[in-house]
N, C-alpha and C positions, 0 to 999 in steps of 0.2 A: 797341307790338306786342311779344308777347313771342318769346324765342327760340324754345319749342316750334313757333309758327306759322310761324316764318319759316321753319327750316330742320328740320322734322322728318327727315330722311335723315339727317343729320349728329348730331343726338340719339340716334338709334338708335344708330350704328354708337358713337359714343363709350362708351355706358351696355354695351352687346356686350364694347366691351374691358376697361372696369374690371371687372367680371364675370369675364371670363378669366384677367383677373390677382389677382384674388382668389382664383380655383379655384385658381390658378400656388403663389401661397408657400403656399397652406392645408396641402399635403402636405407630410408629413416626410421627414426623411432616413430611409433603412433603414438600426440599424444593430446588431449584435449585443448581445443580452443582458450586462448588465454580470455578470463574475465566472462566466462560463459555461465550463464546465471539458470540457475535449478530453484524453481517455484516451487518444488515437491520435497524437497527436506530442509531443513534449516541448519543442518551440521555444515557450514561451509568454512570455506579458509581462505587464504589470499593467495592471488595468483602473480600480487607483487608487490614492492612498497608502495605504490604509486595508485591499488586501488583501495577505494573507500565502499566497506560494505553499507548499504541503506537497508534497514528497516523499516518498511512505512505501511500507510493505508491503501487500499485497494481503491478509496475512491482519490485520493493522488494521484493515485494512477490514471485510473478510468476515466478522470473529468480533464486529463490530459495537462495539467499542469506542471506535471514534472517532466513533461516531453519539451515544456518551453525552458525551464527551469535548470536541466541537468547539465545540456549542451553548453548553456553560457558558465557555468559554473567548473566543467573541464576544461573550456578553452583558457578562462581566467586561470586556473587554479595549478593544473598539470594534473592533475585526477581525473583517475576514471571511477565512475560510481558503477556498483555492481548492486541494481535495484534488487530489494526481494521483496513481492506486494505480496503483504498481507496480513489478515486481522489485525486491529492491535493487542488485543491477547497475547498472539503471537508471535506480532513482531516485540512486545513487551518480553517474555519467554526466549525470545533469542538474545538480547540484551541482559538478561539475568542469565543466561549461559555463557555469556562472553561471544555469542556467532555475530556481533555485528558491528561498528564502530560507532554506528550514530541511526538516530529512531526519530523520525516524522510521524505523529500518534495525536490522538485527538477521542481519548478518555482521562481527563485532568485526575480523575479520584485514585483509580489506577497508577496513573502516574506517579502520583504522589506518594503510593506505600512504593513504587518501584526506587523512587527515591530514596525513602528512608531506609531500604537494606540496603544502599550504597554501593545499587547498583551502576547508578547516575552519576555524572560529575558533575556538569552543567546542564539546567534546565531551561530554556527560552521561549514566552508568548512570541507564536509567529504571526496568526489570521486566525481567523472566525469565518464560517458562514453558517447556514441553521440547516438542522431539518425540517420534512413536512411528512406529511400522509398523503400518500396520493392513491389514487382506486379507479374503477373503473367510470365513466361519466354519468351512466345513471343513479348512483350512488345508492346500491339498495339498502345499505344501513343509516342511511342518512345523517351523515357528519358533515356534510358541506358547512364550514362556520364555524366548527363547534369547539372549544378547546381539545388537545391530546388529548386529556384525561377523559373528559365527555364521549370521546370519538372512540377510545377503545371499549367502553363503556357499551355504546351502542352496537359496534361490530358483534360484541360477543354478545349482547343480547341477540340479536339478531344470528348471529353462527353465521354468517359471512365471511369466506376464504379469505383468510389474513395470510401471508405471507412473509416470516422472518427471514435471517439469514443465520441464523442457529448457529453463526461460528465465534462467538467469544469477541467477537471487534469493537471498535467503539461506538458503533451504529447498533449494534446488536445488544449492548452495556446499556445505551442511552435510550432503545426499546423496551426494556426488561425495566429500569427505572419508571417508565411512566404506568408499565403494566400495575409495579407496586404501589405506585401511588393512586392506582385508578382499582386499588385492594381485590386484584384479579391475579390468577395465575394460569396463564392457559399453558396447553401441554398438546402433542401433534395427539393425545388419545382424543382431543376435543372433535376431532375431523375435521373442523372448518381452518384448524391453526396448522400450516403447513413449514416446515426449516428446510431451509436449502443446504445449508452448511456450506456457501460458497461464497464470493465478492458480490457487490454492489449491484454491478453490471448482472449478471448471471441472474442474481435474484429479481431484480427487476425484471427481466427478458419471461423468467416464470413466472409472476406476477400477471405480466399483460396474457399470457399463454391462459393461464386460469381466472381470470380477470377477476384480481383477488386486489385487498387493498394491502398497502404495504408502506414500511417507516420506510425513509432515504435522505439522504443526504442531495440539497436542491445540486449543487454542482453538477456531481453523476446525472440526476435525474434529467437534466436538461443538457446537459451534453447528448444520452442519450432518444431525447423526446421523439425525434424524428420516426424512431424506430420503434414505438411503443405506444399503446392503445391506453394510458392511462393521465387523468387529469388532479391537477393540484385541489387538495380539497380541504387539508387545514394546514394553518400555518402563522406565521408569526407571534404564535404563543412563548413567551420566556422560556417555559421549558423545554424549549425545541432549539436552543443556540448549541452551536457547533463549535467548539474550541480545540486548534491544534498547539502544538507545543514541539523542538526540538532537541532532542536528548543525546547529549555523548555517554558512550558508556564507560564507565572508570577504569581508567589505566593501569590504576593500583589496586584494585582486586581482579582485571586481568590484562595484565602484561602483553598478551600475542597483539592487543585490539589497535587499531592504525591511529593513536591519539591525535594527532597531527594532521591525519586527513581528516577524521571525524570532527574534531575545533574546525576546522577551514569551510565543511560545511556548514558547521551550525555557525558560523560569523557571517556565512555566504547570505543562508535564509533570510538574516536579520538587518541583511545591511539595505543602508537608503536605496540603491539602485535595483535589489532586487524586491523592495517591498512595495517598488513601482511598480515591477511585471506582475505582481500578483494582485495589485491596483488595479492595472487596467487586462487582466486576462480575463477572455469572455467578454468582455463588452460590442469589441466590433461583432458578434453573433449574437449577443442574447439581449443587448442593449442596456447590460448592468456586471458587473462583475461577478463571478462565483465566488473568488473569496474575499473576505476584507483585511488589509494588513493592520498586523497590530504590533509589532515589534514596538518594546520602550512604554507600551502603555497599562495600565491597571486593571489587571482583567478581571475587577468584580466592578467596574463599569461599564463591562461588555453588555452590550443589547437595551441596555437604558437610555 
């Protein structure tokens, strides 16, 4: 006789369980997207040997040149970079925390104490390009021409909606410098001096919204011109040069940082074939480059 006849109850309940326990393991773990990038904190970690955290600027971002820049640099390399835009305040601050392996930043002065706590290992001139002022086109404080320092001058005479970006960046550093030099200290109690406390892009977008005048970086600004009610109105003044730089962060004051992928990009930035794309990026649209490459050269003969 067979078992089915003998004990069908006991058949069932048995063929019941392996069933349930086959439903049991079939289900996965949940668990995050590998190399999924959070703009919203800076505590991050690796999601393998293979990615390279970036620390960089918002208008890297924005003006779209790390979109040319990254792809060729993973296909070459076997890395994947996991961007995180933002200030260089803070992308400095995550490099002095150890959250990042390497930093595309463009506040040289900053840079340079970030250096000296050792936080840095290597430091490398990558490109240049400057800032301007730009505002609305009738220009009711009338700085068309005038130097930075003249132009903030006359804004706050005048109490003309200025708009910063109030978040510590190197746009925001390189603002705050000329304010000092133009022996003004505006504050958002002024009412005309308004902080976004956001990127490049974002402020500008408030900017044309309030049609206020505002520092930028030309890159961003003409990447996004199309979209915005405001025109160039000083510019080429010396104190308006734009200097980046690529930073590893040191291995030996922390250990976890990907040293290996962090060198490979900062070799990547500086080498001959990419300091072509960043030669000619922007030109077939704006009929000049956004930025200019400087790798190998002297950079207090930048803008002379």
């Amino acid at each position: 006789m067979s078992y089915n006849k003998r004990n069908p109850i006991i058949l069932v309940l048995v063929i019941a369980a392996l069933l349930l326990s086959a439903c049991t393991t079939a289900i996965p773990a949940v668990t995050e997207p590998a190399g999924q990038t959070n703009t919203e904190s800076t505590d991050v970690v690796h999601s393998g040997p293979k990615e390279v955290i970036l620390a960089t600027t918002t208008s890297t971002r924005d003006s779209g040149l790390l979109d040319a820049l990254i792809p060729v640099f993973e296909s070459q390399s076997g890395y994947m970079i996991k961007m995180i835009a933002v200030g260089t305040g803070q992308a400095l601050k995550m490099g002095e925390e150890g959250n990042a392996d390497v930093l595309l930043v463009h506040a040289p002065a900053s840079e340079v104490t970030f250096m000296e706590g050792g936080f840095g290992k290597d430091r490398y001139l990558v490109m240049h390009n400057d800032f301007i002022i730009v505002g609305p086109a009738d220009d009711p404080a009338g700085i068309k021409g005038m130097t930075a320092i003249d132009a903030y001058k006359s804004i706050a005479a005048a109490g003309t909606a200025f708009v910063s970006r109030g978040d510590d960046s190197g746009t925001h550093k390189s603002e705050l410098a000329i304010w000092k030099k133009a022996e003004l200290e505006p504050t958002t109690d002024n009412g005309w001096y308004l902080s976004t406390g956001g990127g490049m892009g974002d402020s500008l977008r408030v900017a044309t919204e309030k049609q206020a005048y505002i520092f930028t970086d030309r890159a961003t600004y003409l990447s996004l011109k199309d979209t915005l009610e405001l025109d160039i109105l000083v510019e080429g003044d010396v104190s308006l040069l734009n200097i980046y730089h690529v930073i590893t962060v040191n291995p030996d004051k922390f250990p976890a940082v990907n040293a290996d992928g962090g060198n490979a990009f900062a070799e990547f930035m500086v080498a001959s074939d990419t300091q072509n794309i960043i030669g000619e990026f922007g030109v077939d649209k704006y009929g000049s480059p956004l930025f200019f490459p400087d790798a190998g050269k002297n950079e207090e003969s930048l803008g002379k």
